[in-house]
C-alpha positions in Angstrom: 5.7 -3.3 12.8 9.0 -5.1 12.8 8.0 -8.3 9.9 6.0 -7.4 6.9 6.1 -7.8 3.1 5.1 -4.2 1.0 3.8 -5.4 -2.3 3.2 -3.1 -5.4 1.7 -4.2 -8.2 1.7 -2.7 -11.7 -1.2 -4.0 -14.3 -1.4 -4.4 -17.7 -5.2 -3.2 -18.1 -8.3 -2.4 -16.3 -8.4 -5.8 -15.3 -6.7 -6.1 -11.9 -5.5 -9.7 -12.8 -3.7 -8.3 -15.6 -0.6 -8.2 -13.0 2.5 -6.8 -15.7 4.8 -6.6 -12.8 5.8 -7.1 -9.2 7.7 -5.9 -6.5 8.2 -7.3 -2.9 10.5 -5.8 0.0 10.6 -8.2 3.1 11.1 -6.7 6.3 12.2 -8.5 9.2 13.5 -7.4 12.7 12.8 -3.7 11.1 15.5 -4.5 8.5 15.2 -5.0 4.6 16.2 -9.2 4.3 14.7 -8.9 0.9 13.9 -7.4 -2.7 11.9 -9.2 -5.5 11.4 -8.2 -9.0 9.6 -9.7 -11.2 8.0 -9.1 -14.5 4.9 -11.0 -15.5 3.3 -12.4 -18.7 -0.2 -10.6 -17.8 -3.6 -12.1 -18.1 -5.4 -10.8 -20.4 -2.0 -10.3 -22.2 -2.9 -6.8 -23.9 -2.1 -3.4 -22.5 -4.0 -0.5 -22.1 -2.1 2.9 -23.4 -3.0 4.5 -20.1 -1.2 1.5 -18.1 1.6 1.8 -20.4 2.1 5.5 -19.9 1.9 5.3 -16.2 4.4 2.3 -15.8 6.3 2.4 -19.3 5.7 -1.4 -19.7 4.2 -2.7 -22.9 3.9 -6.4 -24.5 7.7 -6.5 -25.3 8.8 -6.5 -21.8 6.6 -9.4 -20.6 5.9 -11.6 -23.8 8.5 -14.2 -22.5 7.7 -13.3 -18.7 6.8 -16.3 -16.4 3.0 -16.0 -15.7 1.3 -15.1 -12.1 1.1 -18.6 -10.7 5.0 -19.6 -11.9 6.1 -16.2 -10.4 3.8 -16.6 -7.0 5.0 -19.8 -6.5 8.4 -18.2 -5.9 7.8 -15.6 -4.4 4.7 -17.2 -1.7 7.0 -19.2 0.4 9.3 -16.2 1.3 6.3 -13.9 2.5 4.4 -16.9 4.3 3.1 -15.7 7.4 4.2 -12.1 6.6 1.8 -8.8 6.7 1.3 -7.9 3.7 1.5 -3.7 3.2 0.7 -1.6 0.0 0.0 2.1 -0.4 -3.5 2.1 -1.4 -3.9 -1.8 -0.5 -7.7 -2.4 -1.7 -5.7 -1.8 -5.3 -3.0 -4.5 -4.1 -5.1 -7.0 -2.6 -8.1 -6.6 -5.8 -4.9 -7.7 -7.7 -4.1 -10.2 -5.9 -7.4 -12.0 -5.7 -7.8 -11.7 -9.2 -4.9 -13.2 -10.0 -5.7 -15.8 -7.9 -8.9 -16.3 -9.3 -7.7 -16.3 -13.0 -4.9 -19.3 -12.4 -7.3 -21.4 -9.8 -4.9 -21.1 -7.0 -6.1 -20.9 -3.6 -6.2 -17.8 -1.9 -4.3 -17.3 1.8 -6.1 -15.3 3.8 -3.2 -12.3 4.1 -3.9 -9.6 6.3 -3.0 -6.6 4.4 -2.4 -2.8 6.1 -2.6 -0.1 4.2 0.1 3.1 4.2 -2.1 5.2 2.5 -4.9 5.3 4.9 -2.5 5.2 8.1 -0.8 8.5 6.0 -4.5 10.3 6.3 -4.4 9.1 10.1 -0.8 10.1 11.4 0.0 13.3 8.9 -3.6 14.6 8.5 -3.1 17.6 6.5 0.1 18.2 7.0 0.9 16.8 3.8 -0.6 18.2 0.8 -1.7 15.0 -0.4 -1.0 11.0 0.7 -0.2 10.0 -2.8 2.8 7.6 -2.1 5.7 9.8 -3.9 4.4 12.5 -1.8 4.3 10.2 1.7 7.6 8.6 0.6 9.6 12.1 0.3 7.8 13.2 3.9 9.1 9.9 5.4 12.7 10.7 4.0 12.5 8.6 0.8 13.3 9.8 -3.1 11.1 7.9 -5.1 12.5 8.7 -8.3 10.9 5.8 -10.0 7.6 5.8 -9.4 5.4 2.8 -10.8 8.2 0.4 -11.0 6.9 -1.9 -8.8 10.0 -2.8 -6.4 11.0 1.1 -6.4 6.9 1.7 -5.1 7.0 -1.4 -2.9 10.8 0.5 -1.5 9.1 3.4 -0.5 5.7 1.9 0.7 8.4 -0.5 3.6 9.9 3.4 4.2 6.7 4.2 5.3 5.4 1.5 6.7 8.8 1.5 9.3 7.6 4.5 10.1 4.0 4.7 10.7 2.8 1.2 11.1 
């Protein structure tokens, strides 16, 4: 796979339309052309201590955040046309739908491939697990920041170069 997008999302709650953060990495001719960050006012706006501890992100960080449709609106027109690729995408894409939902915006029809599940297919049990730090490190990537959404959507375009 030569042109994709790897998208990580990081949520705020239970509620996969409570997107607290993004991360995009566009690939194109096999080469990194882009990164997006972008922190999110979530919706509902309250977070869960679980979320917080896993991510670090709380209501400080996002209470003057764009919302979902302001920040898609950017970030839609770079990725048009793209694969979309997430470690563990039925996560991603739930998100994504949500979100969609929640701000009455029209839903593309992305095609979405999933790193996790090609892991499972090309290292079998090789790897002790196909959690994405432990796919990332195999496939010659440090994730040192795990659940920061551009350093997870980083290592899930490592991987994808790799296996998709």
């Amino acid at each position: 796979m030569e042109d994709f997008a790897a998208i990580d999302f990081e949520t705020a709650n239970a509620d996969p339309g409570s997107i607290c953060s993004v991360g995009v990495v566009i690939v194109r001719g096999g080469v990194v052309s882009e990164r997006i960050y972008e922190l999110v006012k979530p919706e509902p706006e309250w977070y869960a201590y679980w979320n917080t501890r896993v991510h670090g992100l709380t209501e400080n960080d996002t209470m003057h955040a764009p919302t979902f449709d302001r920040v898609w609106r950017r970030i839609a027109s770079r990725i048009e046309g793209l694969p979309l690729v997430a470690h563990n995408s039925v996560f991603d894409e739930r998100c994504l739908r949500a979100v969609h939902k929640i701000y009455g915006m029209d839903y593309p029809d992305y095609t979405f491939h999933c790193t996790c599940r090609a892991s499972r297919k090309v290292f079998g049990k090789s790897l002790p697990d196909h959690r994405l730090h432990t796919v990332a490190a195999h496939c010659g990537y440090d994730l040192r920041n795990h659940h920061h959404a551009l350093a997870d959507a980083e290592a899930c375009a490592v991987i994808a170069r790799r296996i998709l």
